[in-house]
C-alpha positions as CSV (number, residue, x, y, z in Angstrom):
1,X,109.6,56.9,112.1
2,X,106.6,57.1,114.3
3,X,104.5,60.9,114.8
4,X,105.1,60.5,118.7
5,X,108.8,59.7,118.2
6,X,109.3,62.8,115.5
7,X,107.4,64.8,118.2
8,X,109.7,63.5,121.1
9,X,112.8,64.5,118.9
10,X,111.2,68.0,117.8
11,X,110.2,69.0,121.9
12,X,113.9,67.9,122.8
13,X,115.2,70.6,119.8
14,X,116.3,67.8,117.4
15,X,117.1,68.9,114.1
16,X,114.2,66.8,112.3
17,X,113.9,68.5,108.8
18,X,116.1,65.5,107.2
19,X,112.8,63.6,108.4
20,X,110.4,65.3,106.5
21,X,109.1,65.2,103.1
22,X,109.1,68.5,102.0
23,X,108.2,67.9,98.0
24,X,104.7,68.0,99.3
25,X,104.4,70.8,101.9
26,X,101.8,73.2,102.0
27,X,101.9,76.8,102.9
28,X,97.9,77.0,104.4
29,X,95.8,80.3,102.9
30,X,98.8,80.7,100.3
31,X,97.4,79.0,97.5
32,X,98.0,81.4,94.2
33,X,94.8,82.8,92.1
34,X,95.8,84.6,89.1
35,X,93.4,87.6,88.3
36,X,93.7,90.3,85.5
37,X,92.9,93.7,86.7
38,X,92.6,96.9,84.2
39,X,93.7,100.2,85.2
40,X,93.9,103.4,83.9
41,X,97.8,104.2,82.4
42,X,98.0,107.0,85.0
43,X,97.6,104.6,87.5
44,X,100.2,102.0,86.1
45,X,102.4,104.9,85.7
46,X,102.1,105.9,89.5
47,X,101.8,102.7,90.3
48,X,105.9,101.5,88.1
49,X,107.0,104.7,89.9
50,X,106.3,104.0,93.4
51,X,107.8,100.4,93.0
52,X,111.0,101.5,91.5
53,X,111.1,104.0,94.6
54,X,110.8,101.2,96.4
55,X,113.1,98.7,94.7
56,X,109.9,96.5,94.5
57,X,107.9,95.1,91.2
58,X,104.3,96.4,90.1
59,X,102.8,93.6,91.2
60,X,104.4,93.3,94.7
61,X,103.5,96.9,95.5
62,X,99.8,96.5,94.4
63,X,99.6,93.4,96.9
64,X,101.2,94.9,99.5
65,X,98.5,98.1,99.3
66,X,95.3,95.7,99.0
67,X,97.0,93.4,102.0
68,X,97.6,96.6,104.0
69,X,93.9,98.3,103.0
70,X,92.2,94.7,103.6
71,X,93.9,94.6,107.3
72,X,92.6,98.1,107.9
73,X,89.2,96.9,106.9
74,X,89.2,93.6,109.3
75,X,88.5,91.5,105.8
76,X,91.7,89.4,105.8
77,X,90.7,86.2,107.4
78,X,92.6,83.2,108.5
């Protein structure tokens, strides 16, 4: 199939997603980096606690308090 006809189907609210070839899709500014951080065990303990408050892991809630503080900051670019 053609990009202009795919277009023509997607602006007319086609379902097109049998179309596609989603093995390769891309999420843009997504791409993983894996880091290793040390804290203090005070801080890993305040840190397990305020995750299990939340029902979330350690990790999530420690990305979700650098996204919020980089927001704040204007220093998360797209």
């Amino acid at each position: 199939m053609k990009a202009h006809d795919l277009d023509s189907r997607f602006d007319e609210g086609d379902d097109i997603i049998d179309e596609l070839d989603l093995t390769q899709a891309r999420r843009p500014l997504r791409k993983q980096k894996r880091v290793n951080v040390d804290f203090p065990t005070w801080m890993i303990d305040s840190l397990d606690r305020e995750a299990a408050r939340l029902g979330v892991t350690r990790q999530s809630i420690i990305k979700i308090w650098l996204a919020e503080r980089l927001e704040q900051h204007g220093s998360h670019s797209h």
